[in-house]
C-alpha positions as CSV (number, residue, x, y, z in Angstrom):
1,X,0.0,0.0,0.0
2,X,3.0,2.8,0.9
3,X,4.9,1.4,-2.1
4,X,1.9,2.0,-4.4
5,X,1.4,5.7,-2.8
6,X,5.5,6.0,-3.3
7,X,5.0,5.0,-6.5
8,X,1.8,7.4,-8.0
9,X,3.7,10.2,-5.9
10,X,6.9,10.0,-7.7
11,X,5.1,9.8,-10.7
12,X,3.0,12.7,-10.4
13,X,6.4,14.6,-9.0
14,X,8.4,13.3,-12.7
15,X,5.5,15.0,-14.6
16,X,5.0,18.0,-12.6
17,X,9.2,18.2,-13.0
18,X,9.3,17.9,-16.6
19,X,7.6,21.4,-18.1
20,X,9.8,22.8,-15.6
21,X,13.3,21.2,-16.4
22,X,12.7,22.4,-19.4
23,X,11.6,26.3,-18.9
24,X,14.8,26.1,-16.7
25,X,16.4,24.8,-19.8
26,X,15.3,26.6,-23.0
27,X,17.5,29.9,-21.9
28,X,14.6,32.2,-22.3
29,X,13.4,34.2,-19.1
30,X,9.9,33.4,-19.4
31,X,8.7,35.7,-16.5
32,X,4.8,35.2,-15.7
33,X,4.2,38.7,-15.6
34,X,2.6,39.0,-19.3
35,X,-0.2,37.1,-19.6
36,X,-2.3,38.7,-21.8
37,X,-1.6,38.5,-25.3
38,X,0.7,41.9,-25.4
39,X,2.7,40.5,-22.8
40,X,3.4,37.3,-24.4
41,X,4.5,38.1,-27.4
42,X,6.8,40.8,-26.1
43,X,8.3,38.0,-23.6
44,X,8.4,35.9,-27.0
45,X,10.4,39.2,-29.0
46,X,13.1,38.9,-25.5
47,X,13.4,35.2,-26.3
48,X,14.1,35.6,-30.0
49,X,16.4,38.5,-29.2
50,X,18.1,36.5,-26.5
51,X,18.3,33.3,-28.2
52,X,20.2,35.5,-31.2
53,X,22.7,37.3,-29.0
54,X,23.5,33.7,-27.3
55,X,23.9,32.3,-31.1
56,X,26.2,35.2,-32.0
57,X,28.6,34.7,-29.0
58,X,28.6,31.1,-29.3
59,X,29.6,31.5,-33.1
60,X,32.1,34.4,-32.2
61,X,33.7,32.2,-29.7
62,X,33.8,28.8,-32.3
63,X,35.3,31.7,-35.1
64,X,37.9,32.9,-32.6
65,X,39.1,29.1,-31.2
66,X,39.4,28.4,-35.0
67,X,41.6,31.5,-35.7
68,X,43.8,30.2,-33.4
69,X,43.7,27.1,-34.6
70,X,44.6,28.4,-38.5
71,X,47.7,30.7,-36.6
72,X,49.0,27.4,-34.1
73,X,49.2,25.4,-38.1
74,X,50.8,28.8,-39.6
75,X,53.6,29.2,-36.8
76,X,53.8,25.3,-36.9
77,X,54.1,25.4,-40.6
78,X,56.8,27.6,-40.5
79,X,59.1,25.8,-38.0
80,X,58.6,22.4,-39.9
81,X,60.6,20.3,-42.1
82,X,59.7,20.4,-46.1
83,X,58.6,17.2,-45.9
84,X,56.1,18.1,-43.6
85,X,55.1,21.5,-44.9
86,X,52.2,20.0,-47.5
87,X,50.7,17.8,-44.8
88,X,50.3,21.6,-42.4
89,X,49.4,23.4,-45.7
90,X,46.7,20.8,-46.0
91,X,45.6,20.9,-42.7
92,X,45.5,24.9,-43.1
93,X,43.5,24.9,-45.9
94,X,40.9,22.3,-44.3
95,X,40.5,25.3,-41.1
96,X,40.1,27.8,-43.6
97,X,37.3,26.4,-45.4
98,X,35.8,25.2,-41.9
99,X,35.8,28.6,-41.0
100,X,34.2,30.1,-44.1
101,X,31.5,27.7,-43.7
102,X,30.9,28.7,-40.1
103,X,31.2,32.5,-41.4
104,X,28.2,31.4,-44.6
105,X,26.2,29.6,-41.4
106,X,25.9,32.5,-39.2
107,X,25.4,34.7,-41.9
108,X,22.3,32.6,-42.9
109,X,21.4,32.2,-39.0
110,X,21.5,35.8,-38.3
111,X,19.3,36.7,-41.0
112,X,16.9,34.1,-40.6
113,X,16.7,35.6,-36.9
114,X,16.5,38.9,-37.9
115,X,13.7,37.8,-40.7
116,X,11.7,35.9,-37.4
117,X,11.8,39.3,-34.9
118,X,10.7,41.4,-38.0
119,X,7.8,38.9,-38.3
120,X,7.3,39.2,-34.5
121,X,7.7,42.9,-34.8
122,X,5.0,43.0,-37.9
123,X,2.4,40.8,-35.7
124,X,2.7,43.1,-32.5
125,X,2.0,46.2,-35.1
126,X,-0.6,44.4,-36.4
127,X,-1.9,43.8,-33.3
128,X,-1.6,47.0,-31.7
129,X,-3.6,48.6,-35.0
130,X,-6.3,46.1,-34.8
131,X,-6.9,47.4,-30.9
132,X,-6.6,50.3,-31.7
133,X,-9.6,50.4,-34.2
134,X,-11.1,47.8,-32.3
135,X,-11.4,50.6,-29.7
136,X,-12.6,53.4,-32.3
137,X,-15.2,51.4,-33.4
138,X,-16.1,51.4,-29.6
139,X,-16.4,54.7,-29.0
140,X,-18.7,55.3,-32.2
141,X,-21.0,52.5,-31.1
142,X,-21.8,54.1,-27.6
């Protein structure tokens, strides 16, 4: 009888958990404090802005450690034997186009986030005009 209550309590605990984990998770602040429709879509215009500026460093920081990678090869390359100079140049020319990839990517990235809080943007205007005549149309009916 307790192991059955253990059990459906633990249970109910693991779901209860799980839509939290993964607020905690998504790295959005999704404060409460907007309910209404206004407020949710200007805590959904923070996430999109936040999720970009996370994207941005992250990419920043993968661009930089593969700078240094492309520099480490050129000093390397450099200091090396002949014999061994084709194999660096080889591996040089593999960073380079890894990092022009990465450059393309987060070009696309960026503007497909930009094209997204633009969209988000466009729907809060539109929004914001509808209540707006929404509200005229009030006043003429009274």
């Amino acid at each position: 009888m307790i192991n059955t209550r253990f059990f459906s309590a633990m249970a109910l605990a693991t779901l209860f958990s799980i839509p939290l984990a993964h607020a905690q998770t998504s790295g959005c602040n999704n404060n409460t404090s907007g309910t209404d429709m206004i407020g949710r879509l200007a805590n959904k215009e923070n996430c999109l802005n936040q999720r970009a500026e996370n994207w941005q460093q992250k990419n920043r920081d993968a661009s930089a450690a593969r700078q240094k990678k492309i520099d480490d090869l050129r000093d390397k390359y450099t200091n090396a034997p002949e014999r061994e100079r084709e194999k660096i140049q080889g591996k040089i020319d593999d960073q380079k186009n890894k990092l022009n990839q990465l450059k393309q990517d987060r070009t696309q990235k960026i503007d497909q986030l930009r094209a997204d809080q633009k969209a988000q943007h466009e729907r809060m205007k539109a929004l914001s005009d509808k209540t707006k005549q929404d509200f005229r149309n009030f006043g003429r009916l009274n």
